[in-house]
N, C-alpha and C positions, 0 to 999 in steps of 0.2 A: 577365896579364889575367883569365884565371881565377879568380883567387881573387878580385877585386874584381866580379865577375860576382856570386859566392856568399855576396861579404857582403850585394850588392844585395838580394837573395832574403833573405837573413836579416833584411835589414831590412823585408824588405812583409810577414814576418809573426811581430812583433818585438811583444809586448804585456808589456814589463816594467813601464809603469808604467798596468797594465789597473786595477787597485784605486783608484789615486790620480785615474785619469779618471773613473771610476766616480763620482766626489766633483761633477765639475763638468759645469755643464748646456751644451749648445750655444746658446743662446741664452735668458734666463731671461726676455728680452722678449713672447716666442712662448709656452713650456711649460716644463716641467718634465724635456724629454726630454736625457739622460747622453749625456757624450761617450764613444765607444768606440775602441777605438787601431783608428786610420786613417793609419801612417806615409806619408807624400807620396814617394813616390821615381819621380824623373825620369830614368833609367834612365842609370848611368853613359855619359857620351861623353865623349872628350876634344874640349875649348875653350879658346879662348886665353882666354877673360874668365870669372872667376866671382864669383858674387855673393851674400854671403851675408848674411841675414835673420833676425830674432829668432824666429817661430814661422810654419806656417800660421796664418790667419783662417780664418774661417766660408766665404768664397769656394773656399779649397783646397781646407776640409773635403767642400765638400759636391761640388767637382769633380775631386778627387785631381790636381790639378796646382799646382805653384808660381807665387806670384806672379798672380792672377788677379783680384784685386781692385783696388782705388784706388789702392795702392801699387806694383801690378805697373805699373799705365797711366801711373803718375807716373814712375818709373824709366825706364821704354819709351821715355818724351817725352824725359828727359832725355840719356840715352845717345844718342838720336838725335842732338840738336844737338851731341854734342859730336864725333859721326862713328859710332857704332856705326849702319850701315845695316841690320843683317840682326840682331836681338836673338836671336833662337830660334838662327841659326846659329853665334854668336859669345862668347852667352852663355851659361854653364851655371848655373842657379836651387837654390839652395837653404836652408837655415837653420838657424841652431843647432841647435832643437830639433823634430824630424822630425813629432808629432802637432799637433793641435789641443788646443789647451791650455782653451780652453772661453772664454765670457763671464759675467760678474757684473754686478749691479747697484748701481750706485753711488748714494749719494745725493747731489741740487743742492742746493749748501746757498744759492746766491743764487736760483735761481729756483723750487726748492723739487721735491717729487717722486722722480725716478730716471733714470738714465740707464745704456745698457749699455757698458762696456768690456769690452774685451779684456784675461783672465789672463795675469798675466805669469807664463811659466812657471820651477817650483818649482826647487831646488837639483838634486833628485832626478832631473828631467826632461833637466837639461842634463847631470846624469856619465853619464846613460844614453844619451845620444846623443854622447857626446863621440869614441868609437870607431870611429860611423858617420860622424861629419865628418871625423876623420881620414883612414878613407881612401876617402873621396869625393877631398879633395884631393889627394891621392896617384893616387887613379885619373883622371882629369879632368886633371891635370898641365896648371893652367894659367899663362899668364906674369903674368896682374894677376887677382889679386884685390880687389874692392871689400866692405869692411862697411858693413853700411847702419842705424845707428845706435850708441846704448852698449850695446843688450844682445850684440850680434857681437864690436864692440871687447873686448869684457871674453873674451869666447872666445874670441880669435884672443890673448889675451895669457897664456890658461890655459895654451894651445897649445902656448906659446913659453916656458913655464915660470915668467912672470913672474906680480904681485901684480894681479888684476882690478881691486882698487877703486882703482889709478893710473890706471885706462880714463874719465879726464874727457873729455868730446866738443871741450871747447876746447882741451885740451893736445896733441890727435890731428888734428882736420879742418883741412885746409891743409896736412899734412903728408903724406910717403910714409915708407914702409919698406923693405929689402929682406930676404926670407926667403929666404935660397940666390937660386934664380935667379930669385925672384917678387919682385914687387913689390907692396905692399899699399897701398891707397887707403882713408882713411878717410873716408866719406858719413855725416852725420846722417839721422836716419829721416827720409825725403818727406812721412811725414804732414800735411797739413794742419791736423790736432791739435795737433802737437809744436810749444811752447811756444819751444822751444832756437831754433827759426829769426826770432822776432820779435824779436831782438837783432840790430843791427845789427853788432855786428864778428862775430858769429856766421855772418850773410849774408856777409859779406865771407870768414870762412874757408871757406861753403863753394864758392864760387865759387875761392877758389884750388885746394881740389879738385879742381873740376869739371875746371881746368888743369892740374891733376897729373896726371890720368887721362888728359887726351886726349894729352899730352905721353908717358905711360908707351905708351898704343898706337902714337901714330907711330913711337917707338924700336923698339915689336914690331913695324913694319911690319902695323898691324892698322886703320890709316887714313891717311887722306889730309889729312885735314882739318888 
């Protein structure tokens, strides 16, 4: 447990990719002001459920915790109804790639203007964190894991040694896995944004998800429901 202690530490003050954030602004809506490595670490505990996420947002960033935004409260609701009663006690938060990757400004090409997204973070961002994810899992030892979109899928498949760009969100959601003695659940990202959920057999796999998952907890004896 010690050593997973001191990678923790190693990760809150881990600025490998200080130069490349250096690049991107926190908000380019607001100012001009550079993101600076702020890795998010939720301080190892073992949990039966984890859950893992493409990057912190602007919400992490400026709160150092995971999952705090629109997509934590979306998550929140959903785990709820499927029986997860206690999230903070039950679930361990975290994400591929540990900093905040920054926002950009995109141009509307229908309504004309700009609008701000979220960077999707670089190649670079993810082998640098690939060592921290490791063993989070490892230390956290938990029985289901959940990815919550294609940029995790594509992680959890580096993980396992296999080719990321088979990481199609319809070849994976509705399905499970098992990794030794975990079980992995594949969720499409919650966003409200993401395009992938206004397909209907889309909706449909991911409601059999939703059934994988709650199915994988009652066999952990992690509900009732």
């Amino acid at each position: 447990m010690n050593a997973v202690i001191d990678y923790s530490e190693q990760l809150l003050s881990c600025a490998k990719c200080k130069d490349l954030l250096a690049q991107k602004r926190v908000d380019p809506s607001v100012n001009d002001e550079t993101v600076i490595p702020k890795p998010i670490v939720n301080g190892i505990k073992q949990r039966p459920i984890m859950l893992v996420g493409q990057a912190p947002g602007i919400k992490e960033y400026e709160s150092g915790k995971p999952f705090q935004g629109q997509a934590g409260q979306d998550i929140r609701r959903i785990f709820s109804e499927i029986g997860v009663t206690d999230f903070d006690e039950q679930v361990w938060s975290t994400a591929v790639v540990k900093c905040y990757p920054g926002r950009k400004l995109v141009k509307n090409s229908r309504k004309g203007g700009y609008r701000v997204e979220d960077e999707v973070p670089p190649t670079r961002m993810v082998n640098n964190c690939k060592p921290f994810l490791e063993q989070q899992i490892a230390g956290v030892e938990p029985k289901v894991i959940v990815t919550l979109g294609g940029f995790p899928l594509k992680a959890y498949l580096r993980l396992r040694g296999r080719k990321p760009s088979e990481g199609r969100l319809d070849a994976f959601v509705g399905k499970t896995e098992q990794w030794g003695e975990k079980t992995i659940v594949f969720f499409p990202h919650t966003s409200g944004s993401s395009r992938w959920l206004n397909d209907y057999a889309n909706k449909q796999r991911f409601e059999q998800a939703k059934q994988h998952l709650r199915k994988a907890l009652i066999e952990a004896e992690l509900t009732a429901i």
